[in-house]
NUTIBA-281064 format. One record per residue: residue in one letter; x, y, z of N, C-alpha, C in turn. Coordinates in steps of 0.05 Angstrom, whole numbers, plus 5000, padded with zeros to 4 digits. Atoms other than C-alpha are relative to their C-alpha. Layout:
ATOM   type     nX     nY     nZ    caX    caY    caZ     cX     cY     cZ
ATOM      A      X      Y      Z      X      Y      Z      X      Y      Z
...
This chain:
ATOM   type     nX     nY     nZ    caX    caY    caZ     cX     cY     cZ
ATOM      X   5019   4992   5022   9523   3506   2055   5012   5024   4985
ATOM      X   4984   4968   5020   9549   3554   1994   4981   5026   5004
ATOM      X   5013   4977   5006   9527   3622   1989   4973   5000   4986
ATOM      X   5033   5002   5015   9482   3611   1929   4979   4980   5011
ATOM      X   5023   5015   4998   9447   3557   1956   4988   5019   5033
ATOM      X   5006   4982   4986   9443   3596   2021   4982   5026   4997
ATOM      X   5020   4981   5006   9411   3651   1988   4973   5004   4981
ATOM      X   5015   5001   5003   9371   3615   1946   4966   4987   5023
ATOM      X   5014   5011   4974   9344   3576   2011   4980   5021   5012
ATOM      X   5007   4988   4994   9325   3638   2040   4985   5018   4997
ATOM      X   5019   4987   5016   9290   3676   1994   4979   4986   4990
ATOM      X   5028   5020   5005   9243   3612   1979   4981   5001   5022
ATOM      X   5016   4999   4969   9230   3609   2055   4977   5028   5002
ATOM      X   5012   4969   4992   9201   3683   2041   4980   5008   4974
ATOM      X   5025   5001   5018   9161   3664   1978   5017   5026   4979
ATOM      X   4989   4974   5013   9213   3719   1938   5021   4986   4975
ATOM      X   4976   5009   5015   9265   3712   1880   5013   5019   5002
ATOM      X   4973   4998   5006   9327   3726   1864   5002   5022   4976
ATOM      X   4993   4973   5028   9358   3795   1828   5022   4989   4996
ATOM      X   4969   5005   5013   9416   3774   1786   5004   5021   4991
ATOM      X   4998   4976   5020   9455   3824   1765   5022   4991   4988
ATOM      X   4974   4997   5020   9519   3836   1716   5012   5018   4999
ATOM      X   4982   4966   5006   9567   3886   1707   5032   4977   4994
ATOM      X   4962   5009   5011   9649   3873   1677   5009   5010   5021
ATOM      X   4982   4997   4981   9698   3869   1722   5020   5028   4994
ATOM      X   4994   4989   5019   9737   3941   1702   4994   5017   4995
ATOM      X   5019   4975   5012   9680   3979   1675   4983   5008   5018
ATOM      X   4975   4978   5022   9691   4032   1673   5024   5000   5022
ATOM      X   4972   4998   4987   9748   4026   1727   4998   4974   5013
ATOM      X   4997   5015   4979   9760   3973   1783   4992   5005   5023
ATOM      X   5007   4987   4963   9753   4022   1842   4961   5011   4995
ATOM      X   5036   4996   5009   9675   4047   1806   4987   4969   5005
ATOM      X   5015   5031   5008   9660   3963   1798   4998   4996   5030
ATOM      X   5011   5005   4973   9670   3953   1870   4969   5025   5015
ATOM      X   5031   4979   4990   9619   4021   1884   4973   4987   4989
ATOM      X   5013   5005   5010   9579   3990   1838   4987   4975   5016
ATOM      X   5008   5031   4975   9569   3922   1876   4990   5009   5021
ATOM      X   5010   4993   4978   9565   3951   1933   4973   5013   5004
ATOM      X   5029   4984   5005   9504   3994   1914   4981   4976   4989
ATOM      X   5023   5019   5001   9467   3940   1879   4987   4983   5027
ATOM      X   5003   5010   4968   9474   3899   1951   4969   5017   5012
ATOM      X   5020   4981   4985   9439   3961   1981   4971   5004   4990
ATOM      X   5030   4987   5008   9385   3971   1933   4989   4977   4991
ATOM      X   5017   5020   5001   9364   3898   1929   5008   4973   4982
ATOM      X   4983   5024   5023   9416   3852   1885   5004   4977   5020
ATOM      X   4991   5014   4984   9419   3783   1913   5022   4981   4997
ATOM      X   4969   5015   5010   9476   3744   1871   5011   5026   4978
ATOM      X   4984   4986   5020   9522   3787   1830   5023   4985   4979
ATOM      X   4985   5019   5022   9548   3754   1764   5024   5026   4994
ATOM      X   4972   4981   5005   9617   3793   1745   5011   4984   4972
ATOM      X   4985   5007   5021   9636   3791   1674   5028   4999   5003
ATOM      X   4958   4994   5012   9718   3772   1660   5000   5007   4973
ATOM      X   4995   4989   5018   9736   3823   1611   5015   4971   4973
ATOM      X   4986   5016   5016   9755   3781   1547   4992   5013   4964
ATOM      X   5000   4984   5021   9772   3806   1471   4973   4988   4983
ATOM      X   5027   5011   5011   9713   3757   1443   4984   4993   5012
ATOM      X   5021   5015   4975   9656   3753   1485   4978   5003   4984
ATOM      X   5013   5006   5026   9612   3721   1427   4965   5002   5007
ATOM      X   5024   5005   4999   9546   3707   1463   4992   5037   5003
ATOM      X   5005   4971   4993   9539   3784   1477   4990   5013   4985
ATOM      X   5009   4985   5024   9501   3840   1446   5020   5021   5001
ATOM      X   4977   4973   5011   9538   3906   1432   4999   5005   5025
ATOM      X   4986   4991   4972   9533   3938   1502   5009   4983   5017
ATOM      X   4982   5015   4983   9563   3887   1541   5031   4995   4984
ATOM      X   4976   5000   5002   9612   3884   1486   5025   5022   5002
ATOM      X   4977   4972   4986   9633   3955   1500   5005   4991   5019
ATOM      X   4989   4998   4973   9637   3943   1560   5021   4973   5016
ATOM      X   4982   5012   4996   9683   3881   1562   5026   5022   4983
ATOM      X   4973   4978   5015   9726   3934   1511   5007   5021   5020
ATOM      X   4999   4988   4991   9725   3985   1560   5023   4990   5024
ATOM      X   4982   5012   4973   9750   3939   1617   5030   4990   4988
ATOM      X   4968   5010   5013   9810   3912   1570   5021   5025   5000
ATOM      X   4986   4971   5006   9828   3987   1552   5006   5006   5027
ATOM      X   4999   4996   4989   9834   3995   1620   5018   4971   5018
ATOM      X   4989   5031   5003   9876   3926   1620   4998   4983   5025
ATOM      X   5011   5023   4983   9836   3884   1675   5009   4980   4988
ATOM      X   5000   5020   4991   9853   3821   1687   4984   4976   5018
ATOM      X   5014   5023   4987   9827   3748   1709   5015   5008   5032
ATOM      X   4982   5005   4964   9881   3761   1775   4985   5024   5015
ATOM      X   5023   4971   4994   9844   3845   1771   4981   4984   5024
ATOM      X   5027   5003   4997   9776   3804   1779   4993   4986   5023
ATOM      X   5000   5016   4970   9798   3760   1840   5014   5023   5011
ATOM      X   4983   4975   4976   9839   3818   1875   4973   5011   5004
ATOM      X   5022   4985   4996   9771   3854   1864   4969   4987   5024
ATOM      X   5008   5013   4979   9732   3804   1899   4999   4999   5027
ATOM      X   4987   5003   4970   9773   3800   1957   4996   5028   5002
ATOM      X   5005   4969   4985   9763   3876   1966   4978   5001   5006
ATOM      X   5027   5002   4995   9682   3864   1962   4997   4982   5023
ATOM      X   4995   5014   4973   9692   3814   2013   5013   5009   5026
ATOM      X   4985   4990   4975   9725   3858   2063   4976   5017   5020
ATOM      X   5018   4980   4981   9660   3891   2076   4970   4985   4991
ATOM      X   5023   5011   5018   9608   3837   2046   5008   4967   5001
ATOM      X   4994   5031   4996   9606   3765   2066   4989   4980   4990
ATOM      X   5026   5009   5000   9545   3748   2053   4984   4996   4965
ATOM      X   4997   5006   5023   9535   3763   1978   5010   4977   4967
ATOM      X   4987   5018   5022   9539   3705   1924   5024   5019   4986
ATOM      X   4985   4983   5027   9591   3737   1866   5004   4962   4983
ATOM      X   4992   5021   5017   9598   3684   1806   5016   5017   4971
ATOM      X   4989   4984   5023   9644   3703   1757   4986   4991   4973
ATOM      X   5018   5003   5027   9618   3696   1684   5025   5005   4974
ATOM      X   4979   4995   5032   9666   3690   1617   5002   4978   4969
ATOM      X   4993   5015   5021   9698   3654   1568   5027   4985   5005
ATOM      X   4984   5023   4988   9746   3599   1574   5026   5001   4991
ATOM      X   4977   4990   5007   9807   3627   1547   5012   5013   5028
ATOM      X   4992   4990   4958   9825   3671   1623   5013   4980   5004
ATOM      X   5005   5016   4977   9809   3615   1664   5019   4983   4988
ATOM      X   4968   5028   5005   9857   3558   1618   5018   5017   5000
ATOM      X   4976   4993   5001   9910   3611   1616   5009   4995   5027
ATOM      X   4990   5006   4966   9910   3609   1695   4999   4981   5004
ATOM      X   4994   5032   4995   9904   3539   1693   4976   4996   5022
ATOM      X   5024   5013   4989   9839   3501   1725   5004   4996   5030
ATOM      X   4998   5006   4969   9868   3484   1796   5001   5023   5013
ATOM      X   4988   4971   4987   9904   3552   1809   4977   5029   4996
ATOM      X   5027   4981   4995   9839   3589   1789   4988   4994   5029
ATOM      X   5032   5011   4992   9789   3544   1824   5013   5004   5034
ATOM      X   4984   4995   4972   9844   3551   1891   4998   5037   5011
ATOM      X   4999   4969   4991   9851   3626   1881   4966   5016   5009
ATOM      X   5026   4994   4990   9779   3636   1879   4979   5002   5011
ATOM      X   5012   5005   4965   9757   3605   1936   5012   5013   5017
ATOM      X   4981   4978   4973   9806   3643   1978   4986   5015   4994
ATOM      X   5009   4980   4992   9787   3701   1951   4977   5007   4999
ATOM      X   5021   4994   4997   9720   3696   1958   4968   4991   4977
ATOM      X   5031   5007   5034   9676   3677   1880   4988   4972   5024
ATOM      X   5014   5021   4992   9620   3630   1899   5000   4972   4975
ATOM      X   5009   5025   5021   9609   3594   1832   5013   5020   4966
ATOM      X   4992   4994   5027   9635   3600   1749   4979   5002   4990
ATOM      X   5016   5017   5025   9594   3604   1686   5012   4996   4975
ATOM      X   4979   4997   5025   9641   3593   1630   4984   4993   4976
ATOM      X   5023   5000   5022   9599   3606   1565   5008   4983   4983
ATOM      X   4993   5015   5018   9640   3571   1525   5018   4973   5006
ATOM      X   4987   5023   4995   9659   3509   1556   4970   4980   5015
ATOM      X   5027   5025   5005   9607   3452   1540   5011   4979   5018
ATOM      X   4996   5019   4983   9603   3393   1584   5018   4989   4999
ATOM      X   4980   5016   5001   9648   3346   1551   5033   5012   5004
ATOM      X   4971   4988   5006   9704   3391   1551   5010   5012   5032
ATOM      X   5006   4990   4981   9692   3411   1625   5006   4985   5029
ATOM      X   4996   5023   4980   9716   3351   1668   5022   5011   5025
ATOM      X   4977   4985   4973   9784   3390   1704   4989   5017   5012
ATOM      X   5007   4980   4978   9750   3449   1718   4977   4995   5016
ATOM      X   5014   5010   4986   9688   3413   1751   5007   4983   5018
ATOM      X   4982   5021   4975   9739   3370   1789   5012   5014   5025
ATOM      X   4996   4981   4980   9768   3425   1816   4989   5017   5006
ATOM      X   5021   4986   4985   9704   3466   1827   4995   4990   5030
ATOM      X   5004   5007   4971   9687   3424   1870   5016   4988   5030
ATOM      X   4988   4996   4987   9747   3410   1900   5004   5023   5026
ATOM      X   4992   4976   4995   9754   3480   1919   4965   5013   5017
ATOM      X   5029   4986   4984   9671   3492   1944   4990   5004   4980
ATOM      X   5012   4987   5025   9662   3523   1870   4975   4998   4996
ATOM      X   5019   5006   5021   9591   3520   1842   5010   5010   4966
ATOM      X   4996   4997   5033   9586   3506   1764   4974   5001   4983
ATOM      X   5028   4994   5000   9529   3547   1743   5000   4995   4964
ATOM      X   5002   5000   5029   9510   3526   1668   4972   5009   4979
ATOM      X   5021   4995   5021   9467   3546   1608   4989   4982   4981
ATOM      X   5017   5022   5012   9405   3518   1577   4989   5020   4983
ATOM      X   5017   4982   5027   9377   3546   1505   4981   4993   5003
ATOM      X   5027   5016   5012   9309   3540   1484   4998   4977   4988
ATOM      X   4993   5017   5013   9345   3508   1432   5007   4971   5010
ATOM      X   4985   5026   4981   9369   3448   1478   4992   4977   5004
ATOM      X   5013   5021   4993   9343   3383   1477   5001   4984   5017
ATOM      X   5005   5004   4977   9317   3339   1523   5023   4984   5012
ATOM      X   4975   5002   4987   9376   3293   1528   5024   5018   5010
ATOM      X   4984   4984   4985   9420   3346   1533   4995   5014   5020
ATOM      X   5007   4999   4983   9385   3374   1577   5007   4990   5031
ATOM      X   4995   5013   4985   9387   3330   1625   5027   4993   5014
ATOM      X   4970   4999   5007   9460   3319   1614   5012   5019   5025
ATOM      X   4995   4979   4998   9471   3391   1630   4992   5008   5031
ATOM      X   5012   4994   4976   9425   3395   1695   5018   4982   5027
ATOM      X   4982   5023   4978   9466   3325   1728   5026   5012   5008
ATOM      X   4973   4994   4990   9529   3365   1718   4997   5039   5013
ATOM      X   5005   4980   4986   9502   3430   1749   5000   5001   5030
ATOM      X   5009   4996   4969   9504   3464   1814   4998   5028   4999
ATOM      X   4996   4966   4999   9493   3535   1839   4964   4998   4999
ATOM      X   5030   4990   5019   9427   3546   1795   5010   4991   4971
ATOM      X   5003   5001   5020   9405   3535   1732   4998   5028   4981
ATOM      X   5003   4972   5027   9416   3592   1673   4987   5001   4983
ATOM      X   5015   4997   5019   9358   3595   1627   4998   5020   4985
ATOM      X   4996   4975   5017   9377   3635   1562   4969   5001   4987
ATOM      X   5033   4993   5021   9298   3666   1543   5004   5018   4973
ATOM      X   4995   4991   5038   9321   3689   1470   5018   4990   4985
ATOM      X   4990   5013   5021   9345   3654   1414   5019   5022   4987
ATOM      X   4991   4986   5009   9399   3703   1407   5026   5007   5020
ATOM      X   4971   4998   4992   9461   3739   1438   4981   5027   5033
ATOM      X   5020   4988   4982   9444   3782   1504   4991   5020   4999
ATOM      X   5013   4983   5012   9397   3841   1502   4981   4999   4980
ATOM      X   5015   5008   5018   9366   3806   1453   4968   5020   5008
ATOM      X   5013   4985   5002   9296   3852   1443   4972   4976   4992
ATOM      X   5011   5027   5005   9257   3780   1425   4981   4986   5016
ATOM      X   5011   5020   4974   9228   3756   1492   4978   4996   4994
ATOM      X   5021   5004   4996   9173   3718   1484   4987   4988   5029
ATOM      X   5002   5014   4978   9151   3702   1546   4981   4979   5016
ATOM      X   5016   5019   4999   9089   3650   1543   5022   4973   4990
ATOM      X   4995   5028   5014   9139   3609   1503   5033   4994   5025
ATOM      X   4973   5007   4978   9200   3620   1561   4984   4980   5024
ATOM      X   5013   5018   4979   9149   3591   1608   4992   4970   5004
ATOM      X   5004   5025   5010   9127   3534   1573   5025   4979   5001
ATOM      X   4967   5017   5007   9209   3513   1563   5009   4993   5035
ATOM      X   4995   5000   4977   9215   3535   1636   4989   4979   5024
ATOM      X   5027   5019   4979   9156   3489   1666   5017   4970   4990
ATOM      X   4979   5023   5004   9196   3435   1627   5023   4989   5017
ATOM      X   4969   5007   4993   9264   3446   1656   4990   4992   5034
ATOM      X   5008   5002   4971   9229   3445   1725   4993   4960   5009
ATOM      X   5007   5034   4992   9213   3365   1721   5029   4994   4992
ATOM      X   4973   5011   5002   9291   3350   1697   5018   5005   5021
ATOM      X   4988   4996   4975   9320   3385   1766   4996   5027   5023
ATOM      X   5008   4988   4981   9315   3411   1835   5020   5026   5003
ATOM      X   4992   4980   4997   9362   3461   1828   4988   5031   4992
ATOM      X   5017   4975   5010   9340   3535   1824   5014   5010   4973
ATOM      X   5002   4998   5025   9328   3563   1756   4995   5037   4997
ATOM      X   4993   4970   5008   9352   3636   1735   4995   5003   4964
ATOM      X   4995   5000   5023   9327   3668   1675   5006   5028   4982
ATOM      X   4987   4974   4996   9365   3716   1636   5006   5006   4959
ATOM      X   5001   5005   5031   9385   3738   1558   4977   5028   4998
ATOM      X   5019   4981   5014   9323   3791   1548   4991   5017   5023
ATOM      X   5018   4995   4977   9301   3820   1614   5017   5029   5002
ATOM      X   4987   4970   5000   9312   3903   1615   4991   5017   5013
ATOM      X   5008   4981   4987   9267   3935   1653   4975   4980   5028
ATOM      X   5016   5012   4988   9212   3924   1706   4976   4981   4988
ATOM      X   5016   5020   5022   9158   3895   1654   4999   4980   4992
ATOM      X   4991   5028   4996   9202   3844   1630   5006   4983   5026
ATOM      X   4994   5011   4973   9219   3821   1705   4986   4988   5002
ATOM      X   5014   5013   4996   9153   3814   1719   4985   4982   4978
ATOM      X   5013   5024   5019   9126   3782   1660   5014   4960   5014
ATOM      X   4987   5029   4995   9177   3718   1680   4996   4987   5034
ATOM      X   5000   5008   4975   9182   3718   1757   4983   4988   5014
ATOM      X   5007   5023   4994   9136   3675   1775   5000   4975   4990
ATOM      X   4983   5022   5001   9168   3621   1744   5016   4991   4999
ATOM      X   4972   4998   4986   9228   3628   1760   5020   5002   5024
ATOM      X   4995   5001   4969   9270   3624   1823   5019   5017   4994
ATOM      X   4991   4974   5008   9311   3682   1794   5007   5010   4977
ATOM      X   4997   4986   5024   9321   3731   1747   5025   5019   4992
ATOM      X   4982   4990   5007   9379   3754   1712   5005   5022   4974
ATOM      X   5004   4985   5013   9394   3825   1688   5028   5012   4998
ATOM      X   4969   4995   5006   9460   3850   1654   5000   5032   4982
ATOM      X   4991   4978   5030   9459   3893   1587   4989   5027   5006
ATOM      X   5006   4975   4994   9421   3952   1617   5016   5015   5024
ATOM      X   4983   4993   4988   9472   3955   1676   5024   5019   4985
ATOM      X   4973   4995   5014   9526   3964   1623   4999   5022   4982
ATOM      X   5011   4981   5013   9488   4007   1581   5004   5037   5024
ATOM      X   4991   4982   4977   9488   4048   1642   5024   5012   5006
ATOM      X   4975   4984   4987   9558   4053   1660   5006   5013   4972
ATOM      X   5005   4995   5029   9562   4067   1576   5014   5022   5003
ATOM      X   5012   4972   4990   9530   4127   1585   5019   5024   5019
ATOM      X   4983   4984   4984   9577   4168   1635   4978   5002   5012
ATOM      X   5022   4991   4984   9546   4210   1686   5006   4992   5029
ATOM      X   4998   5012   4974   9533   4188   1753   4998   4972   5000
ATOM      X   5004   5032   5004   9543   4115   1743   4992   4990   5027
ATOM      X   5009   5014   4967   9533   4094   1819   4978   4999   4997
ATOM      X   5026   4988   4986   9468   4140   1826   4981   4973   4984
ATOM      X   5013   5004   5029   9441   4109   1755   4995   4972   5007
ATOM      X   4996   5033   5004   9461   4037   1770   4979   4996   5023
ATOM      X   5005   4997   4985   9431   4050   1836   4963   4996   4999
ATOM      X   5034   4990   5000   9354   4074   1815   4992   4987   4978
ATOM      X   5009   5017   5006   9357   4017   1764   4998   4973   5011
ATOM      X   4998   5030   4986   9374   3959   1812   4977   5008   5018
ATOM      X   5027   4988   4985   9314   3989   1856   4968   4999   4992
ATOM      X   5020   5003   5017   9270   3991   1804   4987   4973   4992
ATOM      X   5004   5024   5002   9281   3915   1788   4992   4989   5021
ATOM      X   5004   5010   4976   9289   3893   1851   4964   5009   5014
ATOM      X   5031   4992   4987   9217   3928   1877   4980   4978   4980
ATOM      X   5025   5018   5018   9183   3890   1812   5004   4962   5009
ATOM      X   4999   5026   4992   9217   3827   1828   4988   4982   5024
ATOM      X   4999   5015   4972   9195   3820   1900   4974   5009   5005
ATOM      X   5023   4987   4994   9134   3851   1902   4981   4984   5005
């Protein structure tokens, strides 16, 4: 059994969801990103998505795109983001990690020699933002070759065939973007995420993460009960931003979520 399904198994058994979090691989260092992981763990993160630094990371709002700039200036790497892995794994077994990018990296390393390296060192599952189904056949050959989950995204915008489409070639969880926009989006409506969400729930049994608008405890709870988890990024990043005590900071906002989420 994979990680994510393992941990979504487990947290159903307990009537609870799922904290997604985010942070770049990088930002603001490599040796801070592992503190950083490690502290969410402690204060209640149950999959950790890991941005791969990349020069256009289009779906993004402005602080995440500092903060893929930050990690470049500091010239991370796709090989960085698996070495980094394998160091979180030396003390953390148990934790999903799914990397999260853009599909430029991942074809430069080539689809087998990722999906090989990754499983060694430890990623549970991809979300490659910009690689649509049809275009997506090697690296889902060798996801699953390799154990991979291939976690994908569903708009509001998305119709029902595609849909569907989209759910047959999933595994991991499902990614439900709640704003018609780029992330951070400030938009969330969340009567109308529910309505899309109660939908996606009769097309498949996989669990359903939703993510795109969600910044504080408020928004959490508005969604979490229809959801089997919730995914929170742009205020992490905003965070490391900021300077300061990035640990403490990242720390007494993953705490914050995590208490609303499970409550």
């Amino acid at each position: 059994m994979s990680r994510i399904k393992k941990k979504f198994d487990e947290l159903a058994s307990k009537d609870k969801k799922a904290l997604i979090t985010y942070i770049v691989a990088g930002d603001p260092d490599l040796e801070t990103t592992i503190k950083i992981m490690n502290v969410m763990v402690e204060e209640g993160a149950d999959i950790i998505e890991v941005g791969i630094p990349f020069s256009d990371p289009m779906a993004e709002g402005v602080s995440i795109q500092k903060g893929h700039e930050r990690a470049l200036q500091n010239k991370t790497t796709l090989q960085d983001s698996l070495d980094l892995i394998s160091s979180f794994r030396a003390s953390n077994q148990a934790t999903p990690v799914v990397f999260m990018g853009y599909m430029n990296p991942f074809e430069s390393m080539g689809a087998k020699e990722f999906c090989k390296s990754a499983s060694e060192k430890g990623v549970d599952g991809m979300l490659i933002v910009d690689m649509p189904p049809e275009e997506s056949s090697e690296f889902s050959r060798e996801a699953k070759e390799n154990s991979l989950d291939v976690i994908r995204l569903i708009a509001p915008t998305t119709n029902l065939s595609r849909v569907k489409e989209i759910c047959n070639l999933s595994s991991g969880y499902i990614y439900y973007i709640s704003v018609k926009g780029i992330t951070g989006a400030n938009d969330l409506d969340s009567e109308d995420v529910k309505e899309k969400v109660k939908l996606l729930t009769e097309e498949t049994n996989l669990p359903i993460a939703i993510g795109f608008g969600i910044k504080d405890a408020e928004s959490a709870l508005s969604l979490k009960d229809i959801a089997d988890g919730i995914v929170v990024g742009s205020v992490f990043v905003e965070l490391i931003g900021k300077g300061g005590d990035v640990v403490k900071n990242i720390a007494s906002k993953t705490s914050e979520l995590s208490t609303a989420i499970k409550s």
